[in-house]
PAZAPA-4460 file (N, C-alpha, C; in steps of 0.05 Angstrom, whole numbers, plus 32768, in hexadecimal, padded with zeros to 4 digits):
% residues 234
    n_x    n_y    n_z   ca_x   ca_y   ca_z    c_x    c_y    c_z   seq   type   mol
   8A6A   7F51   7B1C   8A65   7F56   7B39   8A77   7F6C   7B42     1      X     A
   8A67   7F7A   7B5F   8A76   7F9A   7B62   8A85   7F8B   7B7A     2      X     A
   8AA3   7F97   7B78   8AB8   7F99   7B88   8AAC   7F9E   7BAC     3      X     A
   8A97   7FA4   7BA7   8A80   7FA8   7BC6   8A76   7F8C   7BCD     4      X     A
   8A66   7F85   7BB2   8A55   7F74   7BB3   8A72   7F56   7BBE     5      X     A
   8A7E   7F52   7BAA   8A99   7F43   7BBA   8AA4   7F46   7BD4     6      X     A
   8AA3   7F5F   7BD7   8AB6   7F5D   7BF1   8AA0   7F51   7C09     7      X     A
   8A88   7F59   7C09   8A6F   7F51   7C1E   8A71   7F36   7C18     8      X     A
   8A71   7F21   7C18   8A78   7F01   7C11   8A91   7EFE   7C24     9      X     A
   8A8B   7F00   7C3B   8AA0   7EEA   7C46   8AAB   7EDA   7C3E    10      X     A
   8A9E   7EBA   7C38   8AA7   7EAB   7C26   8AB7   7EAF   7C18    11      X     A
   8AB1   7EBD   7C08   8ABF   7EC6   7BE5   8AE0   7ED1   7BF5    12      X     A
   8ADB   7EE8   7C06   8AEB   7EE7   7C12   8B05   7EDB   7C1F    13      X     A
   8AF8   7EC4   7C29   8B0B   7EB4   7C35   8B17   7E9D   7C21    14      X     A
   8B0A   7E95   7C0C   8B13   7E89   7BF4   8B2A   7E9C   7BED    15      X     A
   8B2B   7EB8   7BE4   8B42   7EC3   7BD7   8B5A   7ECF   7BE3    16      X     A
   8B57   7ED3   7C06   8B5F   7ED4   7C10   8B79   7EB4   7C17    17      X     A
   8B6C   7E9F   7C1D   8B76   7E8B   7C15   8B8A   7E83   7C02    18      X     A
   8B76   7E8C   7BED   8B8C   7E7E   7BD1   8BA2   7E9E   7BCB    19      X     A
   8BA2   7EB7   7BDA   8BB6   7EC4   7BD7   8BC0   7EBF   7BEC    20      X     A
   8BC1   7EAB   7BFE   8BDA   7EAB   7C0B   8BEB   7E85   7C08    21      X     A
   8BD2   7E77   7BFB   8BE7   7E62   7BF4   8BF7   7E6A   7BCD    22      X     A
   8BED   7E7A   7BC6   8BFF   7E89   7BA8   8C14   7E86   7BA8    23      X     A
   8C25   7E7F   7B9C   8C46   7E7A   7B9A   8C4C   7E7E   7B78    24      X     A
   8C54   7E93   7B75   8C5B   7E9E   7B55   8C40   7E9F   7B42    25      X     A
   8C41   7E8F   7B32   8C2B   7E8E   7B21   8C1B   7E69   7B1B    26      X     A
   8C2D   7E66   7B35   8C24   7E46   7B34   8C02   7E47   7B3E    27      X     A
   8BF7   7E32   7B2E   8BDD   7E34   7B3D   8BDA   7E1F   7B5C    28      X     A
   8BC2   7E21   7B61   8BBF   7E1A   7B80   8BA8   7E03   7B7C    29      X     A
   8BB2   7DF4   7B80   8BA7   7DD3   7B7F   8B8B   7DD5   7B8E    30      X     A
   8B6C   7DD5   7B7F   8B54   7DD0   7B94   8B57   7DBE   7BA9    31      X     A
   8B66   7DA8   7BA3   8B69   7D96   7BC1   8B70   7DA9   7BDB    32      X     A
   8B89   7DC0   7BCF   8B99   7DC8   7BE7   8B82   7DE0   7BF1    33      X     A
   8B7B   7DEB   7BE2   8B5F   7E0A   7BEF   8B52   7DF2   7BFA    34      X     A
   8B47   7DDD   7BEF   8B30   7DCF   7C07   8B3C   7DCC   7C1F    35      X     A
   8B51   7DC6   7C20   8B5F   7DAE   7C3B   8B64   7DD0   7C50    36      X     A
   8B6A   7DEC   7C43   8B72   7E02   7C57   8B57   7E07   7C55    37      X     A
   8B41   7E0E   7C48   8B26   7E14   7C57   8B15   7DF4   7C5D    38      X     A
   8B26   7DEB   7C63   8B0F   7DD1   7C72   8AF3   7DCA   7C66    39      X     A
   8AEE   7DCF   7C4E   8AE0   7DCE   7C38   8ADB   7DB8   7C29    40      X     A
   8AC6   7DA1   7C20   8AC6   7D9A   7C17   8AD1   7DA2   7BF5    41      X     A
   8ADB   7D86   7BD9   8AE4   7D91   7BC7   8ACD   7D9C   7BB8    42      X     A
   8AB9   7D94   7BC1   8AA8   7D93   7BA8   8A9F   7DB6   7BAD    43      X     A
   8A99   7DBD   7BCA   8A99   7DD4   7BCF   8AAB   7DEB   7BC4    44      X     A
   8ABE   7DE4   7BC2   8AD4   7DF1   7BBD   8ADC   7DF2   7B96    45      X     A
   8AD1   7DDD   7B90   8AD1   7DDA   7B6C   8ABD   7DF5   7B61    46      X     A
   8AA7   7DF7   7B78   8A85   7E00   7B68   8A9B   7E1E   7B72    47      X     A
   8A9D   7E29   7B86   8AA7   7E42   7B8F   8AB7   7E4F   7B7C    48      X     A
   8AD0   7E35   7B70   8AE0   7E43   7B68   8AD4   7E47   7B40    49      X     A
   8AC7   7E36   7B43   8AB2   7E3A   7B27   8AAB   7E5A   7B2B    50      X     A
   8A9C   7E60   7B3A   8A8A   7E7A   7B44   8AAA   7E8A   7B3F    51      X     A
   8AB9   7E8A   7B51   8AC9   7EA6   7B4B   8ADF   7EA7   7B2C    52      X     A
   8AE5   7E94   7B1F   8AEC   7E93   7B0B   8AD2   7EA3   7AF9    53      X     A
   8ABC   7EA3   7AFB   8AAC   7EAF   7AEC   8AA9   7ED5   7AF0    54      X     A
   8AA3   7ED2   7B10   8AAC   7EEC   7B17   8ACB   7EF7   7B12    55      X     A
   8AD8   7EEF   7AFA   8AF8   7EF6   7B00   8B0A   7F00   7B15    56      X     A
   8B08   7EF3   7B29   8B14   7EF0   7B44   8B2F   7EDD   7B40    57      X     A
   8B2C   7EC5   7B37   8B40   7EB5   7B31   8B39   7EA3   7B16    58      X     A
   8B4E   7E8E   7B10   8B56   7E88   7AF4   8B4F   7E64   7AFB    59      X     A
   8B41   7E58   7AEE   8B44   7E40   7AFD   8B3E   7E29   7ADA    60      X     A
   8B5A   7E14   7AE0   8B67   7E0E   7ACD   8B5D   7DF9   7AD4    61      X     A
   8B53   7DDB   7AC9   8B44   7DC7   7ADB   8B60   7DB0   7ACB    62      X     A
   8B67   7DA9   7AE3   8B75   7D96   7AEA   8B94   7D9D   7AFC    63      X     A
   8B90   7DB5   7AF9   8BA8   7DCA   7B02   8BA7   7DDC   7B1B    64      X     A
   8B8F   7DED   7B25   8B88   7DF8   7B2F   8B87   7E17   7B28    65      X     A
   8B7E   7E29   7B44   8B71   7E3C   7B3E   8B95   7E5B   7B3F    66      X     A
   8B8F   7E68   7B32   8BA3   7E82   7B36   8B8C   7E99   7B41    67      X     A
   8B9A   7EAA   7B4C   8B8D   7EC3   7B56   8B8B   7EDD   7B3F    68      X     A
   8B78   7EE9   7B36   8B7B   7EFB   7B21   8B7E   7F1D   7B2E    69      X     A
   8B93   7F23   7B23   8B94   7F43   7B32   8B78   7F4B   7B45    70      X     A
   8B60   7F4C   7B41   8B4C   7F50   7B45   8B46   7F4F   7B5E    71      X     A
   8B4A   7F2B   7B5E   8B49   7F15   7B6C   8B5C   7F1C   7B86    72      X     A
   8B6E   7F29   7B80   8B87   7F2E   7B90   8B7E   7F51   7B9E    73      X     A
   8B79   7F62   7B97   8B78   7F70   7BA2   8B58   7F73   7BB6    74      X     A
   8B52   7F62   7BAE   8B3B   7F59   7BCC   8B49   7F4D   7BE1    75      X     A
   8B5A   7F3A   7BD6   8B61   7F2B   7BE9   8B72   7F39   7C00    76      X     A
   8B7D   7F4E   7BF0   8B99   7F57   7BFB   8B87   7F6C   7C11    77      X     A
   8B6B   7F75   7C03   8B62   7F89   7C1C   8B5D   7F7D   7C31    78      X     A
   8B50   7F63   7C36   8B4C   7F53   7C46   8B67   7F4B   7C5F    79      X     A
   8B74   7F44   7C46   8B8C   7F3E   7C58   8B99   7F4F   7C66    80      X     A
   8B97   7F68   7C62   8BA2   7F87   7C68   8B97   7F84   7C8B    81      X     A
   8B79   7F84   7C83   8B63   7F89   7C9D   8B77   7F71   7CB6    82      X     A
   8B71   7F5B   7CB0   8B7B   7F4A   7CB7   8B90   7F4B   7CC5    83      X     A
   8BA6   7F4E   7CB9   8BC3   7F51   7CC2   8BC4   7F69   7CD9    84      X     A
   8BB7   7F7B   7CCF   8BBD   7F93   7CE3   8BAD   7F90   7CFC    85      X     A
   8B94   7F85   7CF7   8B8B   7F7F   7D0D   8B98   7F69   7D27    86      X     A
   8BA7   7F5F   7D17   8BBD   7F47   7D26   8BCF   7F55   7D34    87      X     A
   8BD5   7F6B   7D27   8BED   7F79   7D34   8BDB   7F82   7D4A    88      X     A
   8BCB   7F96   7D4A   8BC3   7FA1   7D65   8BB9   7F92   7D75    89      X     A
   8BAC   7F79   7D72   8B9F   7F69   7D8A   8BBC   7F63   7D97    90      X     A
   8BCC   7F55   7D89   8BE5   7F46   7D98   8BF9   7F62   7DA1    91      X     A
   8BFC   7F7A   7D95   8C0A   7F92   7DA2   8BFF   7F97   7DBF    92      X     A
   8BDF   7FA1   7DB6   8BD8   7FBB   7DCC   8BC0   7F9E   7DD7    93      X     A
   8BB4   7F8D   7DCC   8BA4   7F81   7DE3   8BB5   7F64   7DED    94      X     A
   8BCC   7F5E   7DE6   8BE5   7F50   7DF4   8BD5   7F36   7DE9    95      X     A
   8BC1   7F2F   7DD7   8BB8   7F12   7DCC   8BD9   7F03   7DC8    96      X     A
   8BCE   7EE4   7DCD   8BE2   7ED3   7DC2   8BDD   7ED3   7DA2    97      X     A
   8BF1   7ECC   7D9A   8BF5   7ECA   7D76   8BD1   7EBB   7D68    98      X     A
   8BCE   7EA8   7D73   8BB8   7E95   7D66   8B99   7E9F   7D6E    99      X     A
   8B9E   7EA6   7D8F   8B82   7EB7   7D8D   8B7C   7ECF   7D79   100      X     A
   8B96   7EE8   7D79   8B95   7EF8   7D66   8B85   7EEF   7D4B   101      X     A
   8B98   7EDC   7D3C   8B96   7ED0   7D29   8B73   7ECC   7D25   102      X     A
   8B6E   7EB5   7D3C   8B47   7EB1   7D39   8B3A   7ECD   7D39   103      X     A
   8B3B   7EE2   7D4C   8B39   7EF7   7D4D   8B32   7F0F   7D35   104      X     A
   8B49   7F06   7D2A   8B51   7F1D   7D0D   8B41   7F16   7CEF   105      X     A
   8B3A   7EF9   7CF4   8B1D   7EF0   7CE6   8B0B   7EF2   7CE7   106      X     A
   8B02   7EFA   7D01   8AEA   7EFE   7CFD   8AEB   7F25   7CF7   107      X     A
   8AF6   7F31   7D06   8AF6   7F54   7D05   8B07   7F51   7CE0   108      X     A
   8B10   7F4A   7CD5   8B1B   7F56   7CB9   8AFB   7F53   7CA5   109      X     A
   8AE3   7F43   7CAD   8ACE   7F46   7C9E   8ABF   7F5C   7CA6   110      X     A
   8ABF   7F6F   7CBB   8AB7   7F7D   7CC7   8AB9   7F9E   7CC3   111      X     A
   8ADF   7F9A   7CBE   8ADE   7FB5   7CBF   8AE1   7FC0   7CA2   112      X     A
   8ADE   7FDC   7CA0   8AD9   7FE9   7C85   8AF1   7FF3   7C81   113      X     A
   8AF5   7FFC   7C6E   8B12   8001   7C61   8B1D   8021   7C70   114      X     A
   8B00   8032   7C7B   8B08   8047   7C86   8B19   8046   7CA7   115      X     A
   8B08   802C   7CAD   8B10   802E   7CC4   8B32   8018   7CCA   116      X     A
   8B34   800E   7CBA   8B4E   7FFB   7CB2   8B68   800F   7CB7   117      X     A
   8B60   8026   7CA1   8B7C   8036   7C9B   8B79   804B   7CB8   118      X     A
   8B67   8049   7CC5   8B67   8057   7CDF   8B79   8051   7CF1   119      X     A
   8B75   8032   7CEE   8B83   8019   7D03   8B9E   801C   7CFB   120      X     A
   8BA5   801E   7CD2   8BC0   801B   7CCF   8BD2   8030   7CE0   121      X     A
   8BBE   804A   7CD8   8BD6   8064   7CE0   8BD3   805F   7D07   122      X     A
   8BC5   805B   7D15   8BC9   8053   7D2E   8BE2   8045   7D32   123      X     A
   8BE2   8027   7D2B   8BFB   8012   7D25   8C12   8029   7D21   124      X     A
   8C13   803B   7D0D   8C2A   803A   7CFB   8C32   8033   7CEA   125      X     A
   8C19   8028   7CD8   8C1D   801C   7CC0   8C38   7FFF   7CC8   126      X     A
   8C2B   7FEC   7CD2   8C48   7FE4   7CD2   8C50   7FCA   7CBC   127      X     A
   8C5C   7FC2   7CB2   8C61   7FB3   7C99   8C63   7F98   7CA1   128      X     A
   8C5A   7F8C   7CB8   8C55   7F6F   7CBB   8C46   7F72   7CCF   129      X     A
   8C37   7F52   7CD5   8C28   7F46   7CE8   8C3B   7F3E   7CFC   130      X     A
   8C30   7F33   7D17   8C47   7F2B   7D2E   8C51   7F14   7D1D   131      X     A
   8C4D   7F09   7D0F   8C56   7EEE   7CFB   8C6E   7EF3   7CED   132      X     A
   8C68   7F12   7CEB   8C85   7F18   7CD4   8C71   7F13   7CBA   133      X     A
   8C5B   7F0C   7CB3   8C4E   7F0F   7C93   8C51   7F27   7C90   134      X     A
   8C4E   7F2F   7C78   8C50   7F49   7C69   8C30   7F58   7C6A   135      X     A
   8C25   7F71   7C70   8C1A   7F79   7C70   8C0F   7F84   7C5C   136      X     A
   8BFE   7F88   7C42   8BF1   7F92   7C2A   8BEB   7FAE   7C37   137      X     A
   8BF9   7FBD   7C1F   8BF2   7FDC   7C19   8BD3   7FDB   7C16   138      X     A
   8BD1   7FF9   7C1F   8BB1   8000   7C1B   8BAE   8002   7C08   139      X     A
   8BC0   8008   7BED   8BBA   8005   7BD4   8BBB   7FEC   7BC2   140      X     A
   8BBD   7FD5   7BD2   8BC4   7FB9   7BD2   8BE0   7FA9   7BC5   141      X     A
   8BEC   7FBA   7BCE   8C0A   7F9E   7BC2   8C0B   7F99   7BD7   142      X     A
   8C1E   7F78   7BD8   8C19   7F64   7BE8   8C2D   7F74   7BFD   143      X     A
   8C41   7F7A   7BFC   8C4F   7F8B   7C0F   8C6C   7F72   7C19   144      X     A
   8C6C   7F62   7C09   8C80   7F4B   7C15   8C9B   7F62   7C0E   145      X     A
   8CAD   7F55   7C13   8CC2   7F5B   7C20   8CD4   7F40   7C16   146      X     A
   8CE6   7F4C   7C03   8CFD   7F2D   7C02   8D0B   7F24   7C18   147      X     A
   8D08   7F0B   7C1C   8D1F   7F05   7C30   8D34   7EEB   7C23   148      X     A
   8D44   7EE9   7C3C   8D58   7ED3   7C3A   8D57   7EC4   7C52   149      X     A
   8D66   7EB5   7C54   8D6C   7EA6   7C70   8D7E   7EB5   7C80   150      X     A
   8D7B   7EB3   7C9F   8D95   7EB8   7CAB   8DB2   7EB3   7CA9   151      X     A
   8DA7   7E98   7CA3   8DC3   7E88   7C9E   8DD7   7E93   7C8C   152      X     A
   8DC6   7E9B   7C71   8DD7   7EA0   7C56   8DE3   7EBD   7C5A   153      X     A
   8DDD   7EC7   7C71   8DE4   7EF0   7C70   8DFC   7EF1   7C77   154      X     A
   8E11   7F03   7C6C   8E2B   7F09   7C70   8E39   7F17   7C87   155      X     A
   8E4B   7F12   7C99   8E52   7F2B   7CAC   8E56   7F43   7CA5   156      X     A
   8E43   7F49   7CBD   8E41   7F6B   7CBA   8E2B   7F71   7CB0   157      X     A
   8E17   7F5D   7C9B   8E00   7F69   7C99   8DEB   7F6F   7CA8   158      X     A
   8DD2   7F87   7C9C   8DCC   7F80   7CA6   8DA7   7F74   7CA4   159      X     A
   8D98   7F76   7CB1   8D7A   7F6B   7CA3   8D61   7F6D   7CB8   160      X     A
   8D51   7F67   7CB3   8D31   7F6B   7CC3   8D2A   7F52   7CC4   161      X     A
   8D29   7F4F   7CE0   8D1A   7F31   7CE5   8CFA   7F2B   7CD9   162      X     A
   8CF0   7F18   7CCB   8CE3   7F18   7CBF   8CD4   7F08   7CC9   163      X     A
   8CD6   7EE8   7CCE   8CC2   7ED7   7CDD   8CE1   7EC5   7CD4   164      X     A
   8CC8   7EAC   7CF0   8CE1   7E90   7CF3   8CCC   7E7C   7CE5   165      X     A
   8CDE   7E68   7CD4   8CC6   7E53   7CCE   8CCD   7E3B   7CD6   166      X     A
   8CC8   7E3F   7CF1   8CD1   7E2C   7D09   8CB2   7E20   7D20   167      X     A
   8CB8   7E14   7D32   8CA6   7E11   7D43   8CAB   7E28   7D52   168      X     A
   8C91   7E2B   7D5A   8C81   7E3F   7D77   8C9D   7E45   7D8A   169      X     A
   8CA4   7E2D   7D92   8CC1   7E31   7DA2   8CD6   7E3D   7D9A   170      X     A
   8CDD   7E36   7D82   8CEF   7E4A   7D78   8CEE   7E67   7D78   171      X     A
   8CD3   7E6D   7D6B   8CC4   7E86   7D73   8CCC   7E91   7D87   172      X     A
   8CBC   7E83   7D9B   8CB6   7E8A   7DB5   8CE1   7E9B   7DBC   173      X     A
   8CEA   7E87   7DBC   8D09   7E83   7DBC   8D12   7E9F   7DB3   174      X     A
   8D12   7EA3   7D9A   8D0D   7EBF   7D96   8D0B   7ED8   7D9A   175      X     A
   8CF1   7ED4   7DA2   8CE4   7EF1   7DB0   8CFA   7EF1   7DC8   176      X     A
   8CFB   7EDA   7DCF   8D0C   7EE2   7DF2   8D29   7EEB   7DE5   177      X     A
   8D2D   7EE8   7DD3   8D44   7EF7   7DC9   8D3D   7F14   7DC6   178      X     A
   8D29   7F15   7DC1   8D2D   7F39   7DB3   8D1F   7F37   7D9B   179      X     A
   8D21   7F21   7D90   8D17   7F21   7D67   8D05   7F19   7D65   180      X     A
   8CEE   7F33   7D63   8CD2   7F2F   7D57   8CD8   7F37   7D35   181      X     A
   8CC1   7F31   7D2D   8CBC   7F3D   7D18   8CBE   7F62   7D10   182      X     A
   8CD1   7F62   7CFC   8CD4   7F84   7CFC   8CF3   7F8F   7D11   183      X     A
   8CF9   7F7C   7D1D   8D14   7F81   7D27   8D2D   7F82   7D14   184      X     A
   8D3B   7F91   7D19   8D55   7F92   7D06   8D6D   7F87   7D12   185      X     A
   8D7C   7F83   7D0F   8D99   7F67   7D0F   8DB5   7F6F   7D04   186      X     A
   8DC7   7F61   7D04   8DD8   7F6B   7CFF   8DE8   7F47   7D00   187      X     A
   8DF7   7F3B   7CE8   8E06   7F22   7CF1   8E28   7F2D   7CF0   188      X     A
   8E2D   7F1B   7D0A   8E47   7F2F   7D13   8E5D   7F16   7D0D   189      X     A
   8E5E   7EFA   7D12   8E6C   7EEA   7D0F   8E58   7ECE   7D07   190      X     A
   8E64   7EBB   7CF2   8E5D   7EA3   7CED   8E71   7E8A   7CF5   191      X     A
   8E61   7E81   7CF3   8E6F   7E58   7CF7   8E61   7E47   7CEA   192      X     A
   8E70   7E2F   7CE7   8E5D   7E18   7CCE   8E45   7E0B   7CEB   193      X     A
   8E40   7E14   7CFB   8E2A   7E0C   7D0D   8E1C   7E1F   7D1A   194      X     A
   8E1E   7E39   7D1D   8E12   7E56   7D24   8E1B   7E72   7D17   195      X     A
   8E0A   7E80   7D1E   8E09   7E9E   7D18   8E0A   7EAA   7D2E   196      X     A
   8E19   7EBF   7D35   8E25   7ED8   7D4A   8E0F   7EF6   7D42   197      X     A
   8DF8   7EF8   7D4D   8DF4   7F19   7D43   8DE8   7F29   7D57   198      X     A
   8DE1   7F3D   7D50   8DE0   7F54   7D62   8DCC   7F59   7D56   199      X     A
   8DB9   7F68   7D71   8DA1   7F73   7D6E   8D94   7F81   7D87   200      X     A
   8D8F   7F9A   7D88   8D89   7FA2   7DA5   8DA0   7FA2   7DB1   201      X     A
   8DBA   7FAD   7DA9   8DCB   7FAE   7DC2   8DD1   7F97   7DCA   202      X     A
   8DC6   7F81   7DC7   8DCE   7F62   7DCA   8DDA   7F55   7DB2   203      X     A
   8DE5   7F3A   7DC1   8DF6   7F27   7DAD   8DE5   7F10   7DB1   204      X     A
   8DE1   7F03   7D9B   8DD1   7EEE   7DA8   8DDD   7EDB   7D8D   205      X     A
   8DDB   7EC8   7D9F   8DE8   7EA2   7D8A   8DD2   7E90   7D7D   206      X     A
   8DD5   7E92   7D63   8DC2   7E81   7D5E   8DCD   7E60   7D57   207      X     A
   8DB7   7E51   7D53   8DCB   7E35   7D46   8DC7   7E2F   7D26   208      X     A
   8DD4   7E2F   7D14   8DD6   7E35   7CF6   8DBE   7E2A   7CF1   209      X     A
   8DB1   7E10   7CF8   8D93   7E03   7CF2   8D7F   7E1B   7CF0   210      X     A
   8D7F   7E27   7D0C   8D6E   7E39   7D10   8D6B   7E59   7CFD   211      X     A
   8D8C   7E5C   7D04   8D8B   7E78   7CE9   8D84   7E68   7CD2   212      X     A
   8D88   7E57   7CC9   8D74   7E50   7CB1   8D57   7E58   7CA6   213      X     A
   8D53   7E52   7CC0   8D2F   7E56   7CBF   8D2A   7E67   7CC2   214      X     A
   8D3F   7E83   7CC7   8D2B   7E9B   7CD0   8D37   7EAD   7CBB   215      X     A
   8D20   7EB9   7CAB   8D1E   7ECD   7C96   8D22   7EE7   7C9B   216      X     A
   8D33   7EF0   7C94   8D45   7F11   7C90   8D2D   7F1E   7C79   217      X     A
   8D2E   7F3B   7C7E   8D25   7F47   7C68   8D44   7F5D   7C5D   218      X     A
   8D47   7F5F   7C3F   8D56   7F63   7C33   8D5A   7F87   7C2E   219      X     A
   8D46   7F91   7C3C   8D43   7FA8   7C43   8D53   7FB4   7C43   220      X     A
   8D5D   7FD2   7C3A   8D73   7FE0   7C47   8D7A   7FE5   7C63   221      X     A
   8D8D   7FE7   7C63   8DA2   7FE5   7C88   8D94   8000   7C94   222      X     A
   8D8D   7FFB   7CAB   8D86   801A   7CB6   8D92   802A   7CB8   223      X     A
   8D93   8041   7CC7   8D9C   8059   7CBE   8DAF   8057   7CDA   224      X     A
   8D9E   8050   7CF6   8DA6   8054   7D0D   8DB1   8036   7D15   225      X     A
   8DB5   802D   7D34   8DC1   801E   7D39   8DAF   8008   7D34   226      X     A
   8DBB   7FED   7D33   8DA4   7FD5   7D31   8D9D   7FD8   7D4A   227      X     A
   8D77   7FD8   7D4C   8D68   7FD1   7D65   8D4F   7FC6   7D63   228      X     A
   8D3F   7FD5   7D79   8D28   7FBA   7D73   8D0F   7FC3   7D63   229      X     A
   8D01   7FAA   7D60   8CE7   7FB3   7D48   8CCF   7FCB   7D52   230      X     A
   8CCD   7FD6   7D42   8CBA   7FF1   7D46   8CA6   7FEC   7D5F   231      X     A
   8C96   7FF9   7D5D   8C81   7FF8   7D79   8C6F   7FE0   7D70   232      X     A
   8C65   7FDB   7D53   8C51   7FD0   7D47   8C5C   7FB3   7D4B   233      X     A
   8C71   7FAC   7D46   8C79   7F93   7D3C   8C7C   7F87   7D61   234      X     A
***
């Protein structure tokens, strides 16, 4: 099957899209867990993943589950590309909340063509995450992640790129009213065995050590200029 003929399959689509974003190393991905995120019956989801194991899309090991095959992955990743960026401009320039975006960016990533995608990127600015802080896929498809760490574990004086919180909405929310979206840069200025002291934007802001826990630094080199805030995109 042609890389055309695949990509027109929604479906197919949203299956590998899926299983490249529950992927974790080279572990495979349990059919229970793809059914339960596409709301899918199993049996639906057994015959599907039959079908793309044949199309070499993914690897599916029966009793184990399915892996993603290079192939498999750089569909997914175009998809996800469309996707992501489209997230960014609804929630940038049409001010969407996070979840409408989100419904939003599913339905327009089956839609648009790969010409008009990298139109959207260079508009954006190519920018290397979603408002989520996910990593954005190159047009040439690597996943585009970005190592991180915790807040917690970063040393004084470093410094890092806010990446996402994996916290509740409120924390989030908490956040942003700080200054730290996704794509912001930081600086930790003093620690305690119960908070973190850092700077960002000309501000100092306190976190509580729970919280710097949860929120992921990217390991990125230190900027060049002062720590401030995240690009126009983010």
């Amino acid at each position: 099957m042609s890389e055309d003929a695949i990509a027109a399959s929604e479906n197919v689509q949203m299956y590998l899209v899926s299983l490249l974003r529950l992927s974790t190393a080279e572990q495979a991905v349990p059919l229970s867990k793809l059914a339960e995120v596409l709301d899918v019956s199993p049996v639906s989801v057994n015959q599907m993943c039959h079908k793309l194991h044949d199309d070499g899309l993914l690897v599916y090991v029966p009793y184990k589950g399915v892996t993603i095959t290079p192939t498999g992955r750089k569909l997914a990743s175009r998809i996800l590309r469309r996707h992501r960026l489209w997230e960014v401009f609804l929630v940038k320039h049409l001010h969407m909340a996070l979840q409408q975006a989100h419904d939003s960016a599913c339905r327009l990533e089956h839609a648009t063509s790969d010409e008009v995608i990298e139109r959207l990127a260079q508009f954006l600015g190519d920018p290397p995450l979603n408002p989520e802080g996910d990593p954005i896929p190159t047009s040439a498809g690597a996943s585009g992640a970005m190592p991180t760490r915790a807040l917690a574990d970063m040393d004084i004086g470093q410094h890092g790129q806010y990446v996402r919180c994996n916290a509740s909405d409120t924390c989030r929310e908490f956040l942003a009213a700080q200054g730290l979206r996704p794509g912001t840069w930081l600086q930790v200025v003093a620690t305690a065995h119960d908070s973190v002291l850092l700077e960002s934007n000309g501000r100092t802001i306190g976190l509580s050590a729970a919280l710097a826990s949860m929120v992921r630094v990217s390991v990125a080199p230190t900027p060049s200029g002062p720590v401030g805030p995240a690009p126009e995109h983010a």
